[in-house]
C-alpha positions in Angstrom: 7.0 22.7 45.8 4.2 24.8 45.7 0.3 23.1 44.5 0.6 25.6 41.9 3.9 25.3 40.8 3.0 21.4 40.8 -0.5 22.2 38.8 1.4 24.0 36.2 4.3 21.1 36.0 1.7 18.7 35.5 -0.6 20.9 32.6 3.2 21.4 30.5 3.8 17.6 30.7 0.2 16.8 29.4 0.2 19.6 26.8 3.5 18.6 25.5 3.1 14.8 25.2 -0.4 15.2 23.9 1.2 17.3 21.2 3.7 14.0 20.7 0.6 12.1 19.9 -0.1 13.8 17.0 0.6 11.1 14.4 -2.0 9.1 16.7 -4.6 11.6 16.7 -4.7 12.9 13.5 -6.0 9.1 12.3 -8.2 8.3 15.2 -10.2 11.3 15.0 -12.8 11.6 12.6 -12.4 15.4 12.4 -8.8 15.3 12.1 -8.6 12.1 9.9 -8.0 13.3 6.3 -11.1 11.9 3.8 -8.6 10.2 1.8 -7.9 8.0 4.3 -11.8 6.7 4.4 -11.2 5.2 0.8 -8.5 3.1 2.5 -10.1 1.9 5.9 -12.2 -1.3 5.7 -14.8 0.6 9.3 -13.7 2.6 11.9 -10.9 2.4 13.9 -11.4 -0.4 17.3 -12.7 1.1 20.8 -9.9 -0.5 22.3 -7.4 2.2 20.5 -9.3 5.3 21.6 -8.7 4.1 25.5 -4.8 3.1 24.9 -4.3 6.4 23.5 -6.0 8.5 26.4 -4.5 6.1 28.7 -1.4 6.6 27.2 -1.4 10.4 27.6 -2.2 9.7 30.8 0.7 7.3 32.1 3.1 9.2 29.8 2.4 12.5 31.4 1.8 11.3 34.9 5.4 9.6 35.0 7.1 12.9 33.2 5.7 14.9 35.9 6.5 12.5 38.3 10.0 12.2 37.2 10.4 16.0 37.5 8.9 16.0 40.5 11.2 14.5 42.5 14.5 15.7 40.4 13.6 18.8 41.7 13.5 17.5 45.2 16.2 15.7 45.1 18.2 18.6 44.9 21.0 17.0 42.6 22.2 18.9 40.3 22.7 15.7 37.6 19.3 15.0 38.5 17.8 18.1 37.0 19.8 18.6 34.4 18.6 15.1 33.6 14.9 16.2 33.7 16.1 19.4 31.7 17.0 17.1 29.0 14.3 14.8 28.9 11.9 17.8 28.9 14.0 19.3 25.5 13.9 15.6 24.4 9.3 15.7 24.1 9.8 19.4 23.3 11.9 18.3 20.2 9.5 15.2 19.4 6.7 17.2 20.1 7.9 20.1 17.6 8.5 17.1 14.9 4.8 15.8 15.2 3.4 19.2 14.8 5.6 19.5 11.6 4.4 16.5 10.3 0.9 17.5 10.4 1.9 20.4 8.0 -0.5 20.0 4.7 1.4 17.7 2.1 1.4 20.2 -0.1 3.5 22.7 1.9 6.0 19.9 3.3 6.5 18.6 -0.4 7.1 22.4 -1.3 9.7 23.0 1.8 11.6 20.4 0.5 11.6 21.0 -3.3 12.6 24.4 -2.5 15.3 23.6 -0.1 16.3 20.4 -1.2 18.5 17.7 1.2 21.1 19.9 1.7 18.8 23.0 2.8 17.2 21.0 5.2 19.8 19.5 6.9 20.9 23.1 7.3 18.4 24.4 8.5 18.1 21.6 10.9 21.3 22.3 12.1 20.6 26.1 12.4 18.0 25.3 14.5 19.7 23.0 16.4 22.5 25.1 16.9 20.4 27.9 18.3 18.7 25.9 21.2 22.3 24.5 22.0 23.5 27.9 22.4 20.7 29.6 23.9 20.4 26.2 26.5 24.4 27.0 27.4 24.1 30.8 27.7 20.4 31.1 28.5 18.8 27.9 30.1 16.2 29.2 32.4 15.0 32.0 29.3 14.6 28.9 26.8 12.9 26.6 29.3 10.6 29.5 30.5 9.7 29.6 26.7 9.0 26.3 26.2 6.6 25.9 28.7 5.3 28.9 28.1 4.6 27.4 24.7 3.3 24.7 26.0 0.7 26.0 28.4 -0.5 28.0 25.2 -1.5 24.6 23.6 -2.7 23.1 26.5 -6.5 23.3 25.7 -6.0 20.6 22.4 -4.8 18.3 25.1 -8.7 19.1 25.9 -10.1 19.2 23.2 -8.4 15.9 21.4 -9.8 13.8 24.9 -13.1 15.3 24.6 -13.3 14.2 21.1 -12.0 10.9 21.5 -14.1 10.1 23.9 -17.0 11.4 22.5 -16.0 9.4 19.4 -15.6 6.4 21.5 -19.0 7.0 23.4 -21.1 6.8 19.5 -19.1 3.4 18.5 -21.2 1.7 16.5 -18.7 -0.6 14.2 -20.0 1.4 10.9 -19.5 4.9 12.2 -16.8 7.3 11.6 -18.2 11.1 11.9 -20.2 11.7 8.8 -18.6 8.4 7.0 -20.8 5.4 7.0 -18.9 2.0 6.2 -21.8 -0.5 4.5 -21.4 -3.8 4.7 -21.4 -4.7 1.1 -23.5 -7.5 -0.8 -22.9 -9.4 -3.3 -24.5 -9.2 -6.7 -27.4 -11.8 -7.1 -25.0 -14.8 -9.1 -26.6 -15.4 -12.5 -27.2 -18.4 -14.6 -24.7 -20.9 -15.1 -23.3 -20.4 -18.4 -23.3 -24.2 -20.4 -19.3 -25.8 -20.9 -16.7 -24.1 -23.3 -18.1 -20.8 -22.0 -15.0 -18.5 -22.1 -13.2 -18.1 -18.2 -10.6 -15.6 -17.6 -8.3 -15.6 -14.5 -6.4 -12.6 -13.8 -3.6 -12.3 -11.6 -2.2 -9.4 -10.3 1.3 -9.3 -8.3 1.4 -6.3 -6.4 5.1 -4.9 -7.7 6.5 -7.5 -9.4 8.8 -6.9 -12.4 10.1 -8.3 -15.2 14.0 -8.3 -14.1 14.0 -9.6 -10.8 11.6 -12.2 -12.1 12.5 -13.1 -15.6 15.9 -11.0 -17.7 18.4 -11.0 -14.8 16.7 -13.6 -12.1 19.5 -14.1 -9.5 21.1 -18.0 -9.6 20.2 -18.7 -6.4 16.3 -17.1 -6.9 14.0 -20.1 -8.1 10.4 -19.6 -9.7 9.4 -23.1 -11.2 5.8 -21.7 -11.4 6.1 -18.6 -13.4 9.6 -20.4 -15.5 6.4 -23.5 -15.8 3.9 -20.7 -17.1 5.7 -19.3 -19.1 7.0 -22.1 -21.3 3.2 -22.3 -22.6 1.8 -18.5 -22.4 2.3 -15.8 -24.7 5.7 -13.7 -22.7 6.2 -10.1 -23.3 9.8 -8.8 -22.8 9.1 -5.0 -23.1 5.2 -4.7 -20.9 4.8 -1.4 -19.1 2.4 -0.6 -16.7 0.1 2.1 -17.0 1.4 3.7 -13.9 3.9 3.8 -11.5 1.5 3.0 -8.0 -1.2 1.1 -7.4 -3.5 3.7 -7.3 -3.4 4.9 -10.3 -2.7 1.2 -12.4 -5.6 -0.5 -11.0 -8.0 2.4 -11.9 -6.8 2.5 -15.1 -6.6 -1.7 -16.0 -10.7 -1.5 -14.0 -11.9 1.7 -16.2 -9.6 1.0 -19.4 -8.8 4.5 -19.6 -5.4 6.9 -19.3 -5.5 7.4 -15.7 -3.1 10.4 -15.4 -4.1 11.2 -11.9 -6.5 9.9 -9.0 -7.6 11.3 -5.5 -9.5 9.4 -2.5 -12.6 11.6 -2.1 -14.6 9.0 0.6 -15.3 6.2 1.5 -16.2 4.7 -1.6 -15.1 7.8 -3.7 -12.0 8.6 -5.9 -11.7 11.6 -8.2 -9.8 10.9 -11.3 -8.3 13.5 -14.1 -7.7 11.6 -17.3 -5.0 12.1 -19.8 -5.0 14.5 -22.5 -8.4 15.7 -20.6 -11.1 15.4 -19.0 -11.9 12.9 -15.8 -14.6 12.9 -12.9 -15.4 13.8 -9.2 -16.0 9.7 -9.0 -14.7 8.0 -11.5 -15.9 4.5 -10.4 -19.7 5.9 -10.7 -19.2 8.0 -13.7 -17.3 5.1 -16.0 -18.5 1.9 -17.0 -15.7 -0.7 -15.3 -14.9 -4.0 -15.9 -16.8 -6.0 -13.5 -20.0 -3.8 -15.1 -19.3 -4.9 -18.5 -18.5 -8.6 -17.7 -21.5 -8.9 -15.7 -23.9 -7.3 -18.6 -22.2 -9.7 -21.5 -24.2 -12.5 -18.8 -20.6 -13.5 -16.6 -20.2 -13.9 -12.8 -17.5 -11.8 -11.9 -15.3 -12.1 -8.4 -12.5 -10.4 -6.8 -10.0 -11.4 -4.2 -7.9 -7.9 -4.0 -5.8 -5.8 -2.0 -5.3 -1.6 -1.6 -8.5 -0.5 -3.6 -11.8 -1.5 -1.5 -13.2 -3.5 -4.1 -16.0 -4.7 -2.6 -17.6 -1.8 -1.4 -17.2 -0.3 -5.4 -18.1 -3.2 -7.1 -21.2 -4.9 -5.2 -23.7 -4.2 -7.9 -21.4 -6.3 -10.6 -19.7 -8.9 -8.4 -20.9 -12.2 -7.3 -18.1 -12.9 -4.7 -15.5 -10.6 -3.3 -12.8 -10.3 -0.8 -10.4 -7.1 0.3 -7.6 -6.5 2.6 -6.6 -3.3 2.9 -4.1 -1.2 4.4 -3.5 -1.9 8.1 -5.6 0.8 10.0 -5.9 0.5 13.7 -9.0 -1.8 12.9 -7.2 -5.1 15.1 -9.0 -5.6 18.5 -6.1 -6.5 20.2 -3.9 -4.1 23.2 -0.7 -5.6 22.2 -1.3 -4.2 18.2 -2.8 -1.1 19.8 0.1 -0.5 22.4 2.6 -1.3 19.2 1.2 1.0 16.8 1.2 3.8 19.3 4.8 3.3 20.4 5.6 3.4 16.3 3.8 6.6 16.1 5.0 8.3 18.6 8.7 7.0 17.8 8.1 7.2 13.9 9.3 11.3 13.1 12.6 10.7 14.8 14.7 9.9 11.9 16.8 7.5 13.3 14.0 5.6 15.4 12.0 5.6 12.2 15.0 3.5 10.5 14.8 1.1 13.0 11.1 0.5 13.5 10.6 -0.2 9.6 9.2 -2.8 8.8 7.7 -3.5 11.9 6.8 -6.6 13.0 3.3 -5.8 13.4 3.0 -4.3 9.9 4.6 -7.8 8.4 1.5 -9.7 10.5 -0.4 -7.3 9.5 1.1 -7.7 5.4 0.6 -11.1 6.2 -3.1 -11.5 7.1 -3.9 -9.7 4.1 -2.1 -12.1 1.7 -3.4 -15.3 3.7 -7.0 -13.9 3.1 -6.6 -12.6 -0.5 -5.3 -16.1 -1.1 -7.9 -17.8 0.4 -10.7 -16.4 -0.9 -8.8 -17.0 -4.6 -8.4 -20.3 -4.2 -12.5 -20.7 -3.9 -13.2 -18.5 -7.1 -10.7 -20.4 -9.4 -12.2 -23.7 -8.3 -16.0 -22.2 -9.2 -16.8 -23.0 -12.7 -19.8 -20.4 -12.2 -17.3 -17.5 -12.2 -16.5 -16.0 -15.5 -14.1 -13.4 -14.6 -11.7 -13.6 -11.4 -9.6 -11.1 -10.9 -6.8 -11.4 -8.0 -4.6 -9.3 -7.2 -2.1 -10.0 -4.5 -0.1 -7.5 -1.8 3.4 -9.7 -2.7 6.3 -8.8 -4.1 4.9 -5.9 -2.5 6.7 -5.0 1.2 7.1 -5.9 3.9 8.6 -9.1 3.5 6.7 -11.9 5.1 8.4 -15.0 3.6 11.7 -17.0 4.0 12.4 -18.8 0.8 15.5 -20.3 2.5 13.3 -22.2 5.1 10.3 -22.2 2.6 8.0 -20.4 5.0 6.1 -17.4 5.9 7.8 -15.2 8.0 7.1 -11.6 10.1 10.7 -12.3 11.7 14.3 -11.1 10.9 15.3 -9.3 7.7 13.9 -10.8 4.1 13.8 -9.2 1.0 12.1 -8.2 -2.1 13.3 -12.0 -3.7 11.7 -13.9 -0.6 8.5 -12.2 -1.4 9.2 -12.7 -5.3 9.5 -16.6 -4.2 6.2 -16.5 -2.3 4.5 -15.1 -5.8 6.0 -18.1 -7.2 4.4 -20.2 -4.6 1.0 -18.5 -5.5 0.8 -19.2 -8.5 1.3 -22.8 -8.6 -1.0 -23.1 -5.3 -3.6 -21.4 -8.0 -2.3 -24.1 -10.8 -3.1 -26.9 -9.0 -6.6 -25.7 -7.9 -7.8 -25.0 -11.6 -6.2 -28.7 -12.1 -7.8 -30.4 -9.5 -11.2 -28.6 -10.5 -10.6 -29.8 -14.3 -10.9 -25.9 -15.2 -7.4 -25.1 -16.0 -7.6 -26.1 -20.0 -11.0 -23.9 -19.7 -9.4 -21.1 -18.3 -7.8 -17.8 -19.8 -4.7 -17.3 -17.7 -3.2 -13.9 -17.2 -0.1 -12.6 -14.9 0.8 -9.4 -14.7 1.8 -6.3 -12.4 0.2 -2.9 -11.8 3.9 -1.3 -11.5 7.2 -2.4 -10.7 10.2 -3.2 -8.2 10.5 0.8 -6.6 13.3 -0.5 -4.5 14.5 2.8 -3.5 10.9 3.4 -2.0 11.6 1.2 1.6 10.2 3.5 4.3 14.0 4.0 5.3 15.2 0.9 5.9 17.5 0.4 2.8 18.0 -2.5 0.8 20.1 -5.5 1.5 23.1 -6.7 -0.5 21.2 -8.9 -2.7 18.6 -6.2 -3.5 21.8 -3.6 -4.1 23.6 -5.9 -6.1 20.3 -6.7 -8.5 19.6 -3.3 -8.4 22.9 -2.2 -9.4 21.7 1.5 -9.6 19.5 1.4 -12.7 15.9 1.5 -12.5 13.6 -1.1 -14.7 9.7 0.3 -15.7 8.9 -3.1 -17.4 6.8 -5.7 -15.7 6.0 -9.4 -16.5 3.0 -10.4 -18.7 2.2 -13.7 -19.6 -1.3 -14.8 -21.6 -2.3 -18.7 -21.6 -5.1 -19.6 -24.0 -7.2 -22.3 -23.3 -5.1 -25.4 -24.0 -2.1 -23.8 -25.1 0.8 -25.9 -24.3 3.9 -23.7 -26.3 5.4 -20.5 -26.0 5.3 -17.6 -27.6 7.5 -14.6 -26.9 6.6 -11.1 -28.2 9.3 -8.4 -27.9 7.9 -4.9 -29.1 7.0 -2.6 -26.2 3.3 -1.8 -25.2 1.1 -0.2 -22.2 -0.4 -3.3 -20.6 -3.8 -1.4 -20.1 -4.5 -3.1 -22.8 -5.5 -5.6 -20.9 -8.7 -4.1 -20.2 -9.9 -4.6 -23.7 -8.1 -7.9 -24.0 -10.2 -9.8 -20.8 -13.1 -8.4 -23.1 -12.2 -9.6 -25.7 -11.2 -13.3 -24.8 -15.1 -13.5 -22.8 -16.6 -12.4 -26.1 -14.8 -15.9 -27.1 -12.3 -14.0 -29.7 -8.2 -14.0 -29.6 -8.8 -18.1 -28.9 -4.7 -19.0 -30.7 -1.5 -17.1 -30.2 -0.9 -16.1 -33.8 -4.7 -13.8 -33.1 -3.4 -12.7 -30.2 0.2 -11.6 -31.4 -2.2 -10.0 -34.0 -4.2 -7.8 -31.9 -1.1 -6.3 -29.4 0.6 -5.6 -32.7 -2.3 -3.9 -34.4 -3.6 -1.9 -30.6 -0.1 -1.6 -28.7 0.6 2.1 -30.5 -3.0 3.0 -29.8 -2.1 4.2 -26.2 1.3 6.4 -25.2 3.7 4.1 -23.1 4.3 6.4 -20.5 7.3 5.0 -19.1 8.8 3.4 -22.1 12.5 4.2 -21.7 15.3 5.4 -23.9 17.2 2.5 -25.5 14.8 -0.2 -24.4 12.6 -0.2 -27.3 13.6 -3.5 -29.4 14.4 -3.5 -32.8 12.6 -5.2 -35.1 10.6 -5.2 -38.1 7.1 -5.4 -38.9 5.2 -8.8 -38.6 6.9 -12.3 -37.5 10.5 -10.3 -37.6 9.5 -8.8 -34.4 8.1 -12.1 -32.7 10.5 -15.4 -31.7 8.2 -18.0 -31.4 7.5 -21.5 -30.3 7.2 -24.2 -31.8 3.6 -23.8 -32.4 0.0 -23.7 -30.6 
């Protein structure tokens, strides 16, 4: 073989697995890295993931071409056609990573036009065409495809020049034009005297109100939240005010209709409002909750997960703590050696069934919890902290516990419940620290959600019998809330329907030392629950009752 024909071999297997890295590129790159993934990243991504990934271009392309190489000497005949195929097989991967990089906009308009059905035809259209033209006309399809492939072989340049110039200006804080500030705290102010008012809220990522309270399964057991709720106000019929994280926990932090929110930077996040209006950065342009706590003379703190809450709220909070999404930000070569097989491997179909959840994305699930949880368990023990609010990545997937054994777990196949079981193990961790710190009868307890179970949103992996058989093909919008007063030892259950952003005005309300018995509180959701649309109220859930007590079944008292 000719130095020529052998330069050529080697510039198509470079171009076309370079192409494969796509996925990997498109987040590593600063210029190729959408903005709305800055809002999500807690700095930029590790050096170490910048060499894998040339490295892995490298190897990859070197032993293509070195496989071909020699099937063409080799002069067998199974051989080649051997090479043929594996070279149609990072054609066709290569060809799915470019499609994936189509605008979200367009993809999402592909398929509402086409539907299922029209893709999978036109799939098959296409695949039926290379079949044919590779039995009829082999050498005129492969002399197009690397023809196609020399064409793009300068972005195998220019993606290595850019990663290594990206890796060359490193600096830990860096990422193009985004700069990732270490936040500070807020400067703690004065210890407010005893029977100052102290809320606690708790946020479950996903939990909802049937898996966890109407149609628990017998063998699912929740002694913390059945505990909690035999001496809390307990709403049947709560609904979030939206259906993702997003959008929920911008609305319950601004106490405003949320209708629709986009990640503009780093610290950034457009919002549209309903019925009107909205901002190009919501967080700066409305007063929040932290704000307003801190000016009525509270410490505020959060121990959170998604939203990067301590680089939005350092001017109002004393303490803070954030895991976000997973984002190439581990300095390890086994994570980074992972994450690119998973890339690379995620737009097949089938492949992407079987790498979800990944075990690195449950260890990765599960650091986030451990340090949400740890830093909560510090601000519920500070008496100095007037408001905490917590919010938690579980029921939320991937599953990282095993309520069988009673332990976390990033191995075999959980579901939903195991994570529902390791809320329930929250919470009571949480009980016994206000206990021990004698703050629990001080404290304003509150549990809720920001949406609930989307079971049939599992990355492709598909639910499990138990999850299929609670599911039983109906879909439930309600989520759990539960209010404990300050020494409240009864129940009280309240059945009309309501938006729980609410709640905004209600963790107001309870530091300004007001709604301190369950008969005010009842009194307040009854007279503000119509104030704001339910958007996802749904047909034939809406109790019936009357006005007043008729609508409220009771304890036995305060």
């Amino acid at each position: 073989m000719s130095s020529q024909r052998a330069a050529r071999d080697l510039l198509v297997c470079v171009s076309l697995v370079n192409l494969c890295f796509l996925r990997v590129w498109a987040q590593l790159l600063p210029g190729a890295t959408p903005v709305s993934n800055l809002y999500y990243m807690r700095g930029p991504p590790a050096r170490l993931h910048y060499v894998a990934a040339l490295l892995g271009v490298a190897l990859l392309a070197g032993a293509a071409w070195g496989l071909g190489s020699w099937a063409r000497r080799s002069g067998s005949r199974g051989f080649e056609n051997a090479a043929r195929a594996g070279f149609l097989g990072a054609l066709l991967l290569a060809a799915n990573a470019v499609l994936d990089q189509l605008p979200f906009g367009l993809r999402s308009a592909l398929h509402g036009n086409l539907a299922a059905a029209g893709v999978a035809l036109l799939a098959l259209a296409c695949a039926g065409a290379a079949a044919w033209s590779l039995w009829r006309r082999p050498a005129r399809l492969f002399r197009v495809a690397e023809g196609v492939a020399l064409a793009l072989s300068p972005f195998a340049l220019l993606t290595a020049s850019q990663a290594i110039w990206t890796l060359a200006r490193h600096d830990g804080h860096s990422f193009g034009a985004a700069v990732f500030r270490s936040p500070a705290s807020a400067s703690a102010l004065p210890a407010r005297g005893p029977g100052s008012p102290r809320v606690v809220w708790i946020v479950f990522d996903e939990l909802e109100q049937r898996a966890a309270f109407s149609e628990r399964p017998p063998d699912l057991v929740l002694p913390a939240f059945d505990r909690l709720r035999s001496e809390a106000l307990f709403a049947t019929h709560a609904y979030p005010p939206a259906g993702d994280t997003r959008l929920s926990m911008a609305a319950y932090l601004l106490g405003l209709p949320v209708e629709r929110v986009e990640p503009k930077g780093v610290a950034t996040l457009a919002c549209a409002l309903e019925g009107g209006g909205g901002s190009e950065d919501c967080w700066e342009d409305f007063p929040n909750l932290f704000a307003r706590a801190r000016d009525a003379g509270f410490n505020a703190a959060v121990a959170g997960w998604y939203h990067p809450y301590c680089r939005l709220f350092e001017r109002a909070l004393t303490a803070c703590a954030w895991a976000g999404l997973p984002y190439w930000e581990e300095e390890s070569w086994g994570d980074s050696i992972g994450r690119l097989w998973e890339e690379l491997l995620r737009p097949v179909p089938l492949v992407r069934t079987w790498l979800s959840p990944s075990e690195r994305s449950r260890r990765a699930h599960l650091r986030a919890y451990r340090e949400i949880l740890g830093a909560a368990l510090a601000m519920v023990s500070d008496p100095a902290i007037g408001l905490a609010l917590l919010h938690f990545p579980v029921p939320h997937r991937p599953d990282i516990f095993d309520r069988q054994r009673g332990v976390e777990s990033v191995e075999g196949r959980n579901s939903y419940l195991d994570n529902l079981a390791l809320a329930d193990r929250t919470l009571a961790a949480l009980r016994r620290e206000l206990e021990r710190g004698g703050l629990w009868d001080a404290t304003t307890l509150i549990v809720t959600s920001d949406h609930w179970w989307r079971a049939l949103n599992r990355d492709g992996w598909g639910l499990d019998p138990e999850e299929r058989e609670l599911l039983d093909g109906r879909f439930d919008k309600r989520v759990p809330f539960l209010v404990r007063l300050p020494g409240q030892t009864r129940s009280q259950r309240y059945e009309p329907s309501f938006n729980t952003l609410l709640l905004h005005d209600l963790v107001l309300e309870r530091l300004a030392a007001r709604l301190g018995s369950p008969g005010e509180l009842v009194a307040w959701l009854d007279a503000r629950r119509t104030s704001l649309r339910n958007p996802h109220l749904q047909v034939g859930t809406e109790p019936r009752a009357r006005a007043g007590q008729a609508r409220i079944a009771a304890g036995p008292g305060f």
